[in-house]
N, C-alpha and C positions, 0 to 999 in steps of 0.2 A: 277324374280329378285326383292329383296325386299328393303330397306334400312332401316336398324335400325337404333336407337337414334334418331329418329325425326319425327314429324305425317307426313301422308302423306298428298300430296297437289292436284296427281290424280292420275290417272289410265292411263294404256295401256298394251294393250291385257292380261288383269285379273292379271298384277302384280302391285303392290306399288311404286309408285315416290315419294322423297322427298321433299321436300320446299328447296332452295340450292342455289348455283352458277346458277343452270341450270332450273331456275323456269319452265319454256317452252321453245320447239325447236329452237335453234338461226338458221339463216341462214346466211354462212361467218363468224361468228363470231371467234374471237381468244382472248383469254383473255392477251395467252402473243406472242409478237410480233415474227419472225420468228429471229430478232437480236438477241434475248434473246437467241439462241440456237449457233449460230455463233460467235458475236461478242467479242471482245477481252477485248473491253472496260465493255460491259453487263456483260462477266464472271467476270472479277476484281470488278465489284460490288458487285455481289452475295459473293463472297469471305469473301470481307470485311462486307456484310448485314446478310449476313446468316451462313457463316462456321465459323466466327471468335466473333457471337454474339449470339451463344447459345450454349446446347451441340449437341454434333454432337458424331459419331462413329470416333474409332480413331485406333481401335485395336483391338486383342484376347489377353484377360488372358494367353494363352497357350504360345502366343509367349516370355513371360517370366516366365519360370515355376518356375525357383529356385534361390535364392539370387545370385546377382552379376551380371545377365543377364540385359543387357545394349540394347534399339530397338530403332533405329530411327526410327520416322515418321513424318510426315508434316499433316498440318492442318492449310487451308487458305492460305498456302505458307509460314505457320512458323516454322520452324524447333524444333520438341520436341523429348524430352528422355524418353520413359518407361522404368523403371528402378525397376525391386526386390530390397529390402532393402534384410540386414540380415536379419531383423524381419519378414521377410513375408509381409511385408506390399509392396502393390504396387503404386508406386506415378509415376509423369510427370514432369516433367521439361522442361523447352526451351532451347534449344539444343546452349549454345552460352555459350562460359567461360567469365568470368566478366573482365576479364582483356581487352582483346582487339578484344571479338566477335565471335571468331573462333568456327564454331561448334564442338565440339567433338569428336563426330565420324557419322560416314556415313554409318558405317556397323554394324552387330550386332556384341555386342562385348557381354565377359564372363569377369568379371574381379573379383578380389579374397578381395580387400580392397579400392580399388579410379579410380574414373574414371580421366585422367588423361589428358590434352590438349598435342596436341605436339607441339604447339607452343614456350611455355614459362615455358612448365612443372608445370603450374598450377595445382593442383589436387582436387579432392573431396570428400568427403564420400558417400556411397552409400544414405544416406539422405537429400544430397543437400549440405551439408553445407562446406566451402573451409578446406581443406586437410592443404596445403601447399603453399607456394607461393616464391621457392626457390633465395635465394639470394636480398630477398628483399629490404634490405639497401644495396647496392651493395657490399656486406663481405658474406664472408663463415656462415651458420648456422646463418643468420636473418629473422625473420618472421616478420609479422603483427603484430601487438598487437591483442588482442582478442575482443576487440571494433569495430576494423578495421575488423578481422578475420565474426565479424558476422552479417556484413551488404554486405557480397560479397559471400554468398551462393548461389547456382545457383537457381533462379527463379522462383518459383513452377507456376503449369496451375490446374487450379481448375479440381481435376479426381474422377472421382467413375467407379465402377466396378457391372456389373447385366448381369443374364444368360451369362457369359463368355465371354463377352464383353467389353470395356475399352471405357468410354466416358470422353470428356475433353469440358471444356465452355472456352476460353479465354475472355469472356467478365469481365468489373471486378468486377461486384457486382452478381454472379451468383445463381439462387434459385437451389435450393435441386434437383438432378436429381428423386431422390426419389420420389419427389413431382410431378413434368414433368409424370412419369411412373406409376404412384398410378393405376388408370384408367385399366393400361394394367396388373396389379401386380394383382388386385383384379378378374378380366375376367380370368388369369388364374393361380388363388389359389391352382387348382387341380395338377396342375403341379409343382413336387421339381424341381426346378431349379437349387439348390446346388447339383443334383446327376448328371446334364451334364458332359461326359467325350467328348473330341474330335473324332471324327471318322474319316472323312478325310477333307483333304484342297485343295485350287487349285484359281490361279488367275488367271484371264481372264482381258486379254488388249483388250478395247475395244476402236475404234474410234466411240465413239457417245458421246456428249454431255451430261453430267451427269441427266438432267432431264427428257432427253428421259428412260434412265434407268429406271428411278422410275416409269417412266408414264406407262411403255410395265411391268412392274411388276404387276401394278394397273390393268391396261388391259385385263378383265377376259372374254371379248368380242372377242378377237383373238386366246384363246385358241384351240378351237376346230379345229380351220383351219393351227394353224401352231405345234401342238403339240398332236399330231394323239393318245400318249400314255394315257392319260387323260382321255380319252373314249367318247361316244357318246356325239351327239350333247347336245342332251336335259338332258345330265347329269352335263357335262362341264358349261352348261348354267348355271345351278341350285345353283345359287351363291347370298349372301344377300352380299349388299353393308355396311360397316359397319363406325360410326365412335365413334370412342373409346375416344377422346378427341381430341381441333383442332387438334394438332399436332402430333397425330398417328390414322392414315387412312387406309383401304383397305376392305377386306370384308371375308365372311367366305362361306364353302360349309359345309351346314349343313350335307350332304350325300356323302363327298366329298372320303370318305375312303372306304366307304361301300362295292365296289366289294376285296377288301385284304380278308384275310384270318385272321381269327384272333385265336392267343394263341394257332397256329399250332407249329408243332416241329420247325421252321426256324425261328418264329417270334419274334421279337424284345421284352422285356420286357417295361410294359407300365413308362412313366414318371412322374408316380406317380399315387395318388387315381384315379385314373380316373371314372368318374361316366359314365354308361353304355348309359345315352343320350349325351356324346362327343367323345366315343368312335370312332364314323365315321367322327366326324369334322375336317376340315382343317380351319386354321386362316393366311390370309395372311393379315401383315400390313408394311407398313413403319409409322416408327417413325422418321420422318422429321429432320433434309433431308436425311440422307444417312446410315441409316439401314431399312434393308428389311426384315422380318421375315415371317416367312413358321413353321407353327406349326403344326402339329398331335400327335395321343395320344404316341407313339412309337420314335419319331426323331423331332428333331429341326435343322432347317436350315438359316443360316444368310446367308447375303450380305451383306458386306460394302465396302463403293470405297471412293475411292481419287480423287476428278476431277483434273486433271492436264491440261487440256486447251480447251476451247471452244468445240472441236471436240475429246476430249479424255479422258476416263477414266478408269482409274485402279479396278477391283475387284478384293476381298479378301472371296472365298464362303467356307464357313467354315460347316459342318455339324456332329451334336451331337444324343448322343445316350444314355441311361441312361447306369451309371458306371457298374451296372450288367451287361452289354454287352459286357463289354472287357474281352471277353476271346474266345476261335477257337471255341467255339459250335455257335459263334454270326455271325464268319465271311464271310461266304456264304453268311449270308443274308446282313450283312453291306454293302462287296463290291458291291449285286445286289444294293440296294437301293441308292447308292450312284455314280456308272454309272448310272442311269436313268434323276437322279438332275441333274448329268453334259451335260448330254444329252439334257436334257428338256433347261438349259440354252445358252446350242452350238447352239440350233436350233435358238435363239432370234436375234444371232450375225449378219447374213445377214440382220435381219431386223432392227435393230438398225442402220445397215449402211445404208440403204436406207432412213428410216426415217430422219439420220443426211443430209443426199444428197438433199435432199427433203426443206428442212427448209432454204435452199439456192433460192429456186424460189419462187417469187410473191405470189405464192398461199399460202406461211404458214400464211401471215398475213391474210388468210380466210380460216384457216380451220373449221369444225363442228361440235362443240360438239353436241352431241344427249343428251337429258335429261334421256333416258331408258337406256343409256349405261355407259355416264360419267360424273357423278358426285363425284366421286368420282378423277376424273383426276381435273375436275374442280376444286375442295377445291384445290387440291393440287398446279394447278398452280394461284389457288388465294392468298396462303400461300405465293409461291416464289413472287408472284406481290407486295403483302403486306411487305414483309420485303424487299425487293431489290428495292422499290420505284417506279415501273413501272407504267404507267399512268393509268386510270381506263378506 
C-alpha cells in the first residue's frame, strides 16, 4: 500500500507511509471521541459546522429530468426544492413560502406552471419568483405591486450540478464548486462525464451514524475479509492511498479491474478515452462529507446520504454507465454489475451496525488507528474534528 500526493516518512514491510494524521503507530488513540458518533448534541453540531457550511451532496440530476419536476430534500435539517425550470436549467430553493413558512411540498410533485402553497394559495414560477398572492388587499383581483412582488421570490441555496449529481452550499458567501473539484476534474479528464446515463437506483436505511459510513468506504483494510467477491487477499490489499485535495480522500487500485474481461461481447462501453494504463484502475473517493465515488473505466457509482440522526442514515446509491449502454444488448451485463454493487454494500450493513453498537462502550474513546492502514480514515476524521470544533 502506497500513498500518493505526499513523500514518504517510512517504511513497513517494503510499502510507503505518508507524513499525516498518523506519523507513527498511536496506542488508544482516537482522534474523535466515541460522542461524536452517538450524541445528539455532537450530531446538531456537525449539521450546523459542516452540512450547512460548505457544499455537500444533495441529489441526482435524474430525479428531476424535465421542466416542472418539483424534489424535496433536506440538507442540515433544511428543507430545499430542486426544481426544473422550463429552461432546463436546474436550481434549489428552501422549501418555505414567504408569506407564513410553510414548506411546499413534501412529495415530489410535477407541476405544469407554479408551484403553489396550500396554505394561502401563494404561488410561484418555476424560477423562484412569486406567481400570485391571491386577494391581497382583501378585494377580489389584488396583488402586490411589482416592488413588493420582487423581494418575496422564494429564496435560492447556492446549486451546481457535476457527473450527475446536485450539490448545494447554504453558507453565504460560497466559492465555486468548480474550484472545490478542479483536483478531481483534472485526475479524471479521460473520463466524458456528460455521456453518464443512470442505470439503476436503490436506497439503503441504514442505522449507523453518518461517519462511520464514510470510514467502512475508506476502509480498504476490511475488504478481503468481509467482501469475498473482490478476490484474493493480496490482490484486495493492492490499493495506493490517495489524496486528491484536503477534501476529497480515498485511494485507487491500480490493478483493481484487471481480472474482468475486457471489450468481450457483454462488456460495457468504456467512459470515454480511456488510455490503456487506467484501463484496470479503480478510484474510490469521498468528497467530503457525503459523496462516495467508485470509478472504473466502464461504470460510475455514487453514494450520497442524508444523516438524519446520530444513529441513522439514509442512502441514495445510484449507479451509471456510458449513454451507449442504454440499449438490451447492455442489459445482461448492467443488471450482473449492478446486483454485485448492491451486494458488495448489503454485506457492510451488519457491520455498520455493530461498529454503530460499539462506539456506545468506553473503548471508542481508544480505539487504533494504525499508520499502514489508516490514514486516510485519519484525514478524514481530522477534517470532521477541524470543522465541528472537536478538541485536539
Amino acid at each position: 500500500m502506497t500513498v500518493q500526493s505526499a513523500p514518504a516518512s517510512s517504511t513497513a514491510a517494503g510499502n510507503q507511509i505518508v507524513a499525516g494524521p498518523l506519523s507513527e503507530r498511536p496506542q488508544g488513540r482516537s482522534i474523535l471521541p466515541g460522542r461524536a458518533y452517538t450524541g445528539q448534541a455532537e450530531f446538531d453540531q456537525e449539521q450546523e459546522a459542516i452540512f450547512a457550511s460548505g457544499w455537500v451532496w444533495a441529489g441526482y440530476e435524474h430525479w428531476a429530468p424535465v421542466g416542472g419536476d418539483v424534489i424535496p430534500v433536506t440538507v442540515a435539517g433544511r428543507p430545499l426544492l430542486i426544481v426544473r425550470g422550463d429552461d432546463g436549467e436546474l436550481r434549489v430553493f428552501h422549501n418555505s413560502c414567504r408569506h407564513r413558512g410553510m414548506v411546499l411540498t413534501e412529495e415530489k410533485i410535477q407541476v405544469t406552471r407554479r408551484i403553489q402553497c396550500a396554505y394561502h394559495c401563494w404561488s410561484y414560477h418555476l424560477d423562484g419568483t412569486l406567481a400570485a398572492a391571491p386577494f391581497f388587499r382583501r378585494e377580489k383581483r389584488t396583488a402586490p405591486d411589482q416592488e413588493f412582488v420582487a423581494g418575496l421570490g422564494l429564496l435560492p441555496v447556492a446549486s451546481a450540478t457535476w457527473a450527475g449529481m446536485v450539490f448545494v452550499n447554504l453558507s453565504p458567501d460560497p466559492r465555486p464548486l468548480a474550484e472545490l473539484l478542479a483536483p478531481l476534474q483534472k485526475r479524471w479528464q479521460h473520463i466524458d462525464l456528460n455521456r453518464l446515463t443512470l442505470a439503476q437506483e436503490r436506497k439503503f436505511d441504514i442505522r449507523a451514524n453518518w461517519k462511520l459510513i464514510v470510514e467502512n468506504f475508506l476502509d480498504f483494510y476490511h475488504l478481503p475479509f468481509i467482501h469475498p467477491q473482490v478476490g484474493p487477499v493480496s490482490a484486495s490489499l493492492d490499493v495506493d492511498d490517495v489524496l486528491v485535495a484536503p477534501e476529497i480522500i480515498g485511494g485507487c487500485y491500480p490493478r483493481g479491474a484487471a481480472g474482468k474481461a475486457k471489450k468481450s461481447a457483454d462488456q460495457l462501453p468504456w467512459l470515454g478515452d480511456v488510455p490503456a494504463d487506467r484501463l484496470e484502475s479503480q478510484d474510490i473517493f469521498c468528497v467530503f462529507p457525503n459523496a462516495l465515488l467508485f470509478l472504473e473505466s466502464d461504470w460510475f457509482q455514487v453514494i450520497g446520504f442524508e444523516p438524519l440522526a446520530p444513529d441513522h442514515t439514509l442512502e441514495h446509491m445510484a449507479i451509471f454507465v456510458d449513454s451507449s449502454a442504454d440499449s438490451e444488448d447492455f442489459s445482461t451485463a448492467i443488471k450482473s454489475l449492478c446486483e454485485v454493487l448492491y451486494e458488495v454494500n448489503e454485506q457492510d450493513l451488519p457491520i455498520l451496525r455493530k461498529l454503530q453498537a460499539g462506539r456506545h462502550s468506553p473503548g471508542a474513546d481508544r480505539t487504533t488507528l494504525l499508520s499502514w492502514w489508516d490514514q486516510i480514515t485519519a484525514h478524514f476524521q481530522s477534517l470532521v474534528r477541524d470543522r465541528a470544533g472537536y478538541p485536539q
